[in-house]
Structure formats: C-alpha cells, structure tokens
KOLZA-342959 format. One line per field, with one value per atom (N, C-alpha, C, O): atom name; residue in one letter; residue number from 0; x, y, z. Coordinates in nm, 2 decimals. Layout:
! KOLZA-342959
atom c(CA,...)
type c(a,...)
seq c(NUM,...)
c1 c(X,...)
c2 c(Y,...)
c3 c(Z,...)
! end
This chain:
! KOLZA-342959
atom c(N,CA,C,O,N,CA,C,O,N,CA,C,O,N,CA,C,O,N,CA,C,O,N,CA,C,O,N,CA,C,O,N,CA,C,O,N,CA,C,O,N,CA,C,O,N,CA,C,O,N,CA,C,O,N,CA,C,O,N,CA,C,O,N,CA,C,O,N,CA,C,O,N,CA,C,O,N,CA,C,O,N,CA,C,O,N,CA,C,O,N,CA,C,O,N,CA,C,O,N,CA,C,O,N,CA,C,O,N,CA,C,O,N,CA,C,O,N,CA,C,O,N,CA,C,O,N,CA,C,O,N,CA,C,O,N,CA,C,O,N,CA,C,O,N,CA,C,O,N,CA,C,O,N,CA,C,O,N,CA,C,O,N,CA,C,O,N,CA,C,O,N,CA,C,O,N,CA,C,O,N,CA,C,O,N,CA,C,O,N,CA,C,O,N,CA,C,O,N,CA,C,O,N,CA,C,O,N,CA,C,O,N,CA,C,O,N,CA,C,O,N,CA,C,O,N,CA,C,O,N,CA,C,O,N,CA,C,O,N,CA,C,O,N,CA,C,O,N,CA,C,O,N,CA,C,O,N,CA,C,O,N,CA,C,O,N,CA,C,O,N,CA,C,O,N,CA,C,O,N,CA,C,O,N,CA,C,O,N,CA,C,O,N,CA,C,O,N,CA,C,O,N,CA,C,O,N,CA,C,O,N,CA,C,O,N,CA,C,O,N,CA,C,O,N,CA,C,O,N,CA,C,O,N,CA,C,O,N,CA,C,O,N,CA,C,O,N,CA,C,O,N,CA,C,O,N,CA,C,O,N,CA,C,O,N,CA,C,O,N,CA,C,O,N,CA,C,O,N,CA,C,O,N,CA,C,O,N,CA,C,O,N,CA,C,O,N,CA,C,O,N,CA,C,O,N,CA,C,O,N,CA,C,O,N,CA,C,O,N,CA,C,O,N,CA,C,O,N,CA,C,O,N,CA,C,O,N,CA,C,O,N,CA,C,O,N,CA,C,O)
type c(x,x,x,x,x,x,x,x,x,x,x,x,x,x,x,x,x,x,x,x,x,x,x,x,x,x,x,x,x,x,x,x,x,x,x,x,x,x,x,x,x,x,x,x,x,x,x,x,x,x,x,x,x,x,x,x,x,x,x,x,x,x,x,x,x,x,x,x,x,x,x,x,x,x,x,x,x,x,x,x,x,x,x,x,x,x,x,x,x,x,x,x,x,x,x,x,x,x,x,x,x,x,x,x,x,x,x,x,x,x,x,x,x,x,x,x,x,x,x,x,x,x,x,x,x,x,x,x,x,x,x,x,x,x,x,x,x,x,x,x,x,x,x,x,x,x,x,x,x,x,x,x,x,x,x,x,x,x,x,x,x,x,x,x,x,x,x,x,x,x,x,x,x,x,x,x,x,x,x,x,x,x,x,x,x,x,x,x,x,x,x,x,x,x,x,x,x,x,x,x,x,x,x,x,x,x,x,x,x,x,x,x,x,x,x,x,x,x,x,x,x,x,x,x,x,x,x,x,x,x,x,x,x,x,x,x,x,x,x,x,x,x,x,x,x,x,x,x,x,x,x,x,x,x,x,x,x,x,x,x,x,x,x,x,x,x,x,x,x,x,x,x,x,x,x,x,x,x,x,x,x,x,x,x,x,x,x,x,x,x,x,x,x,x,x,x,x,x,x,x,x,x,x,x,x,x,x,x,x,x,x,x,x,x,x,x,x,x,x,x,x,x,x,x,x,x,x,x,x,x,x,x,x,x,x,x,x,x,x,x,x,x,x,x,x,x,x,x,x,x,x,x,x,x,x,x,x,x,x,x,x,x,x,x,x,x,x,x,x,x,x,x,x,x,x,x,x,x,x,x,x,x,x,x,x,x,x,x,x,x,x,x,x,x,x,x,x,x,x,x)
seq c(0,0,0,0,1,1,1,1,2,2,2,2,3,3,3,3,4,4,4,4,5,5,5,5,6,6,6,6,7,7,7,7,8,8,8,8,9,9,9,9,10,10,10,10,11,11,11,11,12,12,12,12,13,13,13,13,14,14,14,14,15,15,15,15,16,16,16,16,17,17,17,17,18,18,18,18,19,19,19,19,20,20,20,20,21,21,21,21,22,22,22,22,23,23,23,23,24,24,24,24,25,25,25,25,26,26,26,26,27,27,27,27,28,28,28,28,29,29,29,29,30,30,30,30,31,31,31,31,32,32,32,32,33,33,33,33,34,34,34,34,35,35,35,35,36,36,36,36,37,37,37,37,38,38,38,38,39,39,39,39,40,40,40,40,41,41,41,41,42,42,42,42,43,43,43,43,44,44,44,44,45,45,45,45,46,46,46,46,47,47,47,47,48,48,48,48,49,49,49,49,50,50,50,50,51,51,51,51,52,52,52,52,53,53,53,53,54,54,54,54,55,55,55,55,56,56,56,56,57,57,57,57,58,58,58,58,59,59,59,59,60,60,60,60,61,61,61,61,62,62,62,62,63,63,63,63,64,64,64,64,65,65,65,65,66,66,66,66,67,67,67,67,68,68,68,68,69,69,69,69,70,70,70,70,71,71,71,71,72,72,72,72,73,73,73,73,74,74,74,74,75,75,75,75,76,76,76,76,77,77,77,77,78,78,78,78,79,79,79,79,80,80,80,80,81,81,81,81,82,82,82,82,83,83,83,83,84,84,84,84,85,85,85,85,86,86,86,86,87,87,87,87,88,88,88,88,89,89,89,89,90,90,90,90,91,91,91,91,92,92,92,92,93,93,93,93,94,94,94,94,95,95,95,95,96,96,96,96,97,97,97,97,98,98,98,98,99,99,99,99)
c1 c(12.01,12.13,12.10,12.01,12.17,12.21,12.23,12.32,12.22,12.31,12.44,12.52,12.51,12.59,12.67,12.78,12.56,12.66,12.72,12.83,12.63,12.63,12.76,12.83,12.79,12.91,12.99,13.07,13.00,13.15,13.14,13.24,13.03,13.08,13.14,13.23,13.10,13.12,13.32,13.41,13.34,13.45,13.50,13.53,13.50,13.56,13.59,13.67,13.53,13.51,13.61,13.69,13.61,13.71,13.85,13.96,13.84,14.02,14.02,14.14,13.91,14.03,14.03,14.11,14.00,13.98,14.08,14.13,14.15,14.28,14.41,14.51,14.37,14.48,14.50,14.61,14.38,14.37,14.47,14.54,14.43,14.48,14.70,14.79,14.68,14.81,14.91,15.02,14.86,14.91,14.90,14.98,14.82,14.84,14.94,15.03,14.95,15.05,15.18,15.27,15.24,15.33,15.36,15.48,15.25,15.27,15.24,15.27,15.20,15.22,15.30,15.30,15.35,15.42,15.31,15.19,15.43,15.37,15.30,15.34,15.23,15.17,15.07,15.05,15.02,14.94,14.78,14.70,14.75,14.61,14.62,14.51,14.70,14.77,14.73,14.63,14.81,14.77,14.67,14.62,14.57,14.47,14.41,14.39,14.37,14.31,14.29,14.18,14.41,14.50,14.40,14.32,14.44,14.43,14.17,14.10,14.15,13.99,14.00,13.91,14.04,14.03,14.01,13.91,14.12,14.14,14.02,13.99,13.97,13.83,13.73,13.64,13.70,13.61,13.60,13.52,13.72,13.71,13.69,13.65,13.71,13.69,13.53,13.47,13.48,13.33,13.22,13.11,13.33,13.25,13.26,13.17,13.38,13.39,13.26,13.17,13.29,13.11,13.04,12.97,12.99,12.87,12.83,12.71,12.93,12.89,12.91,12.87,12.97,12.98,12.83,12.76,12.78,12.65,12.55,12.45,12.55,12.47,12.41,12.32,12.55,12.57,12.51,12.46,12.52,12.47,12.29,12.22,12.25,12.13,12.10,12.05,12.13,12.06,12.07,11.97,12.18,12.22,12.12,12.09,12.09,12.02,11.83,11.75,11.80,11.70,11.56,11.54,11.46,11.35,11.23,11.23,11.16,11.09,11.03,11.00,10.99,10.87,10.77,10.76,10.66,10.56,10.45,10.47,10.36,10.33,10.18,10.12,10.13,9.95,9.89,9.90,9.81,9.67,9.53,9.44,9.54,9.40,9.32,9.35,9.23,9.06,8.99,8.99,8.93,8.85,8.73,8.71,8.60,8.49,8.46,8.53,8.32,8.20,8.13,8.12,8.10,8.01,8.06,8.18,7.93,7.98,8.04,8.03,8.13,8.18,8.06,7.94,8.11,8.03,8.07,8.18,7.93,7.92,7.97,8.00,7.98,8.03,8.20,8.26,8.27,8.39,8.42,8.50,8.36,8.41,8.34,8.36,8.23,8.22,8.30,8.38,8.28,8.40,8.51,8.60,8.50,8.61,8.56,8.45,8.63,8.64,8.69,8.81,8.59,8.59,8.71,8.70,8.82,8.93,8.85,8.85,8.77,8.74,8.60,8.55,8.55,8.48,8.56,8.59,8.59,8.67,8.62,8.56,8.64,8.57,8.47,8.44,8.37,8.22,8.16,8.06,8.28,8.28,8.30,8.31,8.32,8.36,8.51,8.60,8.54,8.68,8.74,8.67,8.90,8.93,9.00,9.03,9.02,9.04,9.19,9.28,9.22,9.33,9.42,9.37,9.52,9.62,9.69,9.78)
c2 c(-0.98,-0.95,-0.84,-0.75,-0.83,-0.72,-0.59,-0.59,-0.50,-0.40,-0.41,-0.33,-0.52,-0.53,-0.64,-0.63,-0.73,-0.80,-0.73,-0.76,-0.62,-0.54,-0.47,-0.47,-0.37,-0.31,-0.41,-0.38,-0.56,-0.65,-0.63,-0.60,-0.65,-0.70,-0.57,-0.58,-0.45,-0.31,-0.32,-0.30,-0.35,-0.35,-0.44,-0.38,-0.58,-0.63,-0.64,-0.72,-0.58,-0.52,-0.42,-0.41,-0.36,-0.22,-0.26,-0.19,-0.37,-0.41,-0.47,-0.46,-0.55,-0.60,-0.48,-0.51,-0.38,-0.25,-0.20,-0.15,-0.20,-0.14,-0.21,-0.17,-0.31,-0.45,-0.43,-0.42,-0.41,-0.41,-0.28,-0.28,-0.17,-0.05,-0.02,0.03,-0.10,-0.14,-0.24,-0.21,-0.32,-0.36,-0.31,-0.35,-0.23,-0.16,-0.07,-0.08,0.02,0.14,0.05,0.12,-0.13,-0.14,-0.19,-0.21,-0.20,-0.23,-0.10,-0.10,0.00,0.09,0.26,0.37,0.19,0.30,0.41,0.42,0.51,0.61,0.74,0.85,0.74,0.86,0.91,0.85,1.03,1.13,1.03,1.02,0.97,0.91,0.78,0.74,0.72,0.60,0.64,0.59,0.76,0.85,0.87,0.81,0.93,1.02,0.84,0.83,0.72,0.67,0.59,0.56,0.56,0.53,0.64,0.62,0.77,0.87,0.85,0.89,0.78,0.85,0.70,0.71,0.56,0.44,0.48,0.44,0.58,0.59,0.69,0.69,0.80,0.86,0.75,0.79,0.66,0.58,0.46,0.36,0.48,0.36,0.53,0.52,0.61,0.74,0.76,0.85,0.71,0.73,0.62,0.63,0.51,0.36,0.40,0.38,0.47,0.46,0.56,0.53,0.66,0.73,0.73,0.81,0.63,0.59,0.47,0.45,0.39,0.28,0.34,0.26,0.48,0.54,0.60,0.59,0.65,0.74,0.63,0.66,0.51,0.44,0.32,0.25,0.36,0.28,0.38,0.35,0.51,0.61,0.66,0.73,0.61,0.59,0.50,0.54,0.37,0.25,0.29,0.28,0.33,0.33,0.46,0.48,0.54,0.64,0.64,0.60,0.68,0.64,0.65,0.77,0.57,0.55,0.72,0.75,0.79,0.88,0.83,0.71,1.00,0.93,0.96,1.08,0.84,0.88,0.94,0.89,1.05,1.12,1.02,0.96,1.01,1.01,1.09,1.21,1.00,1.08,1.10,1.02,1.22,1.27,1.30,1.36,1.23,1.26,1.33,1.31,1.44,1.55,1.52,1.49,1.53,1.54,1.62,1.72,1.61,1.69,1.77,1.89,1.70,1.72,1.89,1.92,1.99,2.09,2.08,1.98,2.19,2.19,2.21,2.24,2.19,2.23,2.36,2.40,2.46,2.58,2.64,2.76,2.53,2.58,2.58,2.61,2.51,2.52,2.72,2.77,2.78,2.88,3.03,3.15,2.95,3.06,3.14,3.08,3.29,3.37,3.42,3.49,3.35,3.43,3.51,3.50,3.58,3.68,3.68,3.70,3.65,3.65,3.73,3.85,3.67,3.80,3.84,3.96,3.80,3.90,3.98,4.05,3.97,4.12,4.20,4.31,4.10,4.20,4.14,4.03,4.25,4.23,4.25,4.34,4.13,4.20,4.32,4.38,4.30,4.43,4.55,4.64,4.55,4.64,4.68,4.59,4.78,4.84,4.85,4.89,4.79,4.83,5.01,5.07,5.05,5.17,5.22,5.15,5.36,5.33,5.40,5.49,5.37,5.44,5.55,5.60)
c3 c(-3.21,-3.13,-3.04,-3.07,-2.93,-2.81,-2.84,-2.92,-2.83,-2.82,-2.81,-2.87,-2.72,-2.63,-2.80,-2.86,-2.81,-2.95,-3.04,-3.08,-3.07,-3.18,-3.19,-3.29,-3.02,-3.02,-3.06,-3.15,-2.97,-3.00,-3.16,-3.23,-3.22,-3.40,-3.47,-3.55,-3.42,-3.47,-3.41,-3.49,-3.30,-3.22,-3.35,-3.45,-3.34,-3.42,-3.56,-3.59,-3.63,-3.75,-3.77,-3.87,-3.68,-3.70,-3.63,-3.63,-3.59,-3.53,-3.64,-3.69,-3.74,-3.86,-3.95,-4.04,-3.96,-4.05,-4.05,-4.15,-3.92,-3.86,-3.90,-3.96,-3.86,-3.92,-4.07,-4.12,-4.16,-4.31,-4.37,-4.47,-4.29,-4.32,-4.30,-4.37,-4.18,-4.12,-4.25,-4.29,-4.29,-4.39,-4.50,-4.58,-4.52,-4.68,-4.66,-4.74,-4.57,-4.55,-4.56,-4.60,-4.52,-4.52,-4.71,-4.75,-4.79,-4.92,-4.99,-5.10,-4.96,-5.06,-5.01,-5.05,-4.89,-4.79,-4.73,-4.73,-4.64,-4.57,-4.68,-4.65,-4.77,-4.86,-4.76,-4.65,-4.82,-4.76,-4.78,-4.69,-4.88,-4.86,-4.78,-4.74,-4.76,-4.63,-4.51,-4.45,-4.46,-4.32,-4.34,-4.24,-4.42,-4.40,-4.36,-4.23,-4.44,-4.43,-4.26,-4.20,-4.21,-4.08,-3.99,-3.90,-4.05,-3.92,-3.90,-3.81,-4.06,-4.01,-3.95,-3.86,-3.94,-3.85,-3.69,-3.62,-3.66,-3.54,-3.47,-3.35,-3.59,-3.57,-3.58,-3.50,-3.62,-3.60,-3.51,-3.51,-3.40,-3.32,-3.21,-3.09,-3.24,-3.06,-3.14,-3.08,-3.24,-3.26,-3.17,-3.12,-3.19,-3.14,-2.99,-2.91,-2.94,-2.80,-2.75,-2.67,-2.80,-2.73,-2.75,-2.71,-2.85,-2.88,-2.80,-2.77,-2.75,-2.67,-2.49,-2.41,-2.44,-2.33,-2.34,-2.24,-2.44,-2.44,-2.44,-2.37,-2.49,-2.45,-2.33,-2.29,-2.31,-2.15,-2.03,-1.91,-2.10,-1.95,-1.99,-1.92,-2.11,-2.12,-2.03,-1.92,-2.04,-1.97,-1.83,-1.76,-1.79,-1.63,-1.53,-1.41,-1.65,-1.60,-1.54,-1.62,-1.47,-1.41,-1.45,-1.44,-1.49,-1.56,-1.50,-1.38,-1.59,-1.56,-1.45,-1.42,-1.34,-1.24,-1.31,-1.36,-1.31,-1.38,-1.24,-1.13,-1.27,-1.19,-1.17,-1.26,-1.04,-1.06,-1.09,-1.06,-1.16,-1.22,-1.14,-1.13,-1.08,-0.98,-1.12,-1.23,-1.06,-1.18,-1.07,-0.95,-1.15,-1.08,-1.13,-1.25,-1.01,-1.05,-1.12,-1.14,-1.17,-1.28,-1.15,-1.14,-1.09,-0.97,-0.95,-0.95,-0.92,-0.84,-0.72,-0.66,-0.68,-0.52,-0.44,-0.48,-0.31,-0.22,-0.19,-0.17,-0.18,-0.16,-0.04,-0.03,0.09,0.17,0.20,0.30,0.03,0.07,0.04,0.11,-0.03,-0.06,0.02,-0.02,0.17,0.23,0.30,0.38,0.30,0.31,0.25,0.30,0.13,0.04,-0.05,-0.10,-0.08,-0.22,-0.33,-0.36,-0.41,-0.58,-0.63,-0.62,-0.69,-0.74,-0.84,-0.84,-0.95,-1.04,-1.02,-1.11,-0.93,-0.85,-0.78,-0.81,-0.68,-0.58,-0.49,-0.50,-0.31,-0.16,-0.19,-0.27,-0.13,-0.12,-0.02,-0.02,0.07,0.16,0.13,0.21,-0.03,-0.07,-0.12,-0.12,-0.16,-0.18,-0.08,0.01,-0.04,0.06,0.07,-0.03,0.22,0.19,0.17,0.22,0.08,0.06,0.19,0.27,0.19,0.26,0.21,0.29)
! end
C-alpha cells in the first residue's frame, strides 16, 4: 500500500472510532470518562491531520543538490604556479616588512 492508502485506512478507521464513541456516550450518557474518551478521538484525528500535512511537505519539498565531485591529483603542482609568492609560514623572502 501507498502512503496515500494508508492515510485513507487510518482516516477511515478513525471516522468509525468516532462513530463508535458517539454511540456509546448516547448508551451510557455524558460521564467524565465518555468526554475524556470523545475529547482524545478528536486529538487523534488533529494528530492524523499533521502527520499527513508534514508528510505531504516532505514530498513536495525539493530533492538535495548533490554537489560534484572534483578529484585532485597526486601529481605535484607545477612550480611555476607558485612563483612569486610568499610562504605564510616563513614569511616574505624579502624579508620582514618594515614597520610603521
């Protein structure tokens, strides 16, 4: 079955749950364990509803971007990418700069 089946059977399960409950309160009246049982029905169909809103904004929501994968060579660089620069963990090879 669907997700989508599953909610209808959960949906319909719980309208006869409702129905069931509805008639017991009319055979053994309005008592405090009647309501309470009435009042957790109505918590369990606002459970079904955002559970089937939260899973609806899963689906609708947009799949990760998967990033490319750059493979870096083993190979050394070439020596002439780094003429002219300076080493940060020496420092300038020109030396210290001077201070102000």
């Amino acid at each position: 079955m669907s997700v989508h089946d599953e909610f209808a059977c959960a949906q319909h399960a719980l309208d006869d749950l409702v129905r069931s409950v509805a008639r017991l309160r009319l055979c053994l009246g309005n008592g405090l364990d009647v309501r309470r049982v009435q009042e957790e029905t109505g918590h369990l169909r606002e459970s079904l509803d955002l559970l089937r809103q939260s899973t609806a904004a899963e689906e609708t929501a947009p799949a990760p971007v998967r990033s490319e994968v750059v493979f870096i060579p083993r190979a050394p660089y070439d020596v002439s990418l780094w003429a002219g620069c300076d080493d940060e963990g020496i420092g300038s090879r020109h030396g210290p700069e001077p201070r102000k």
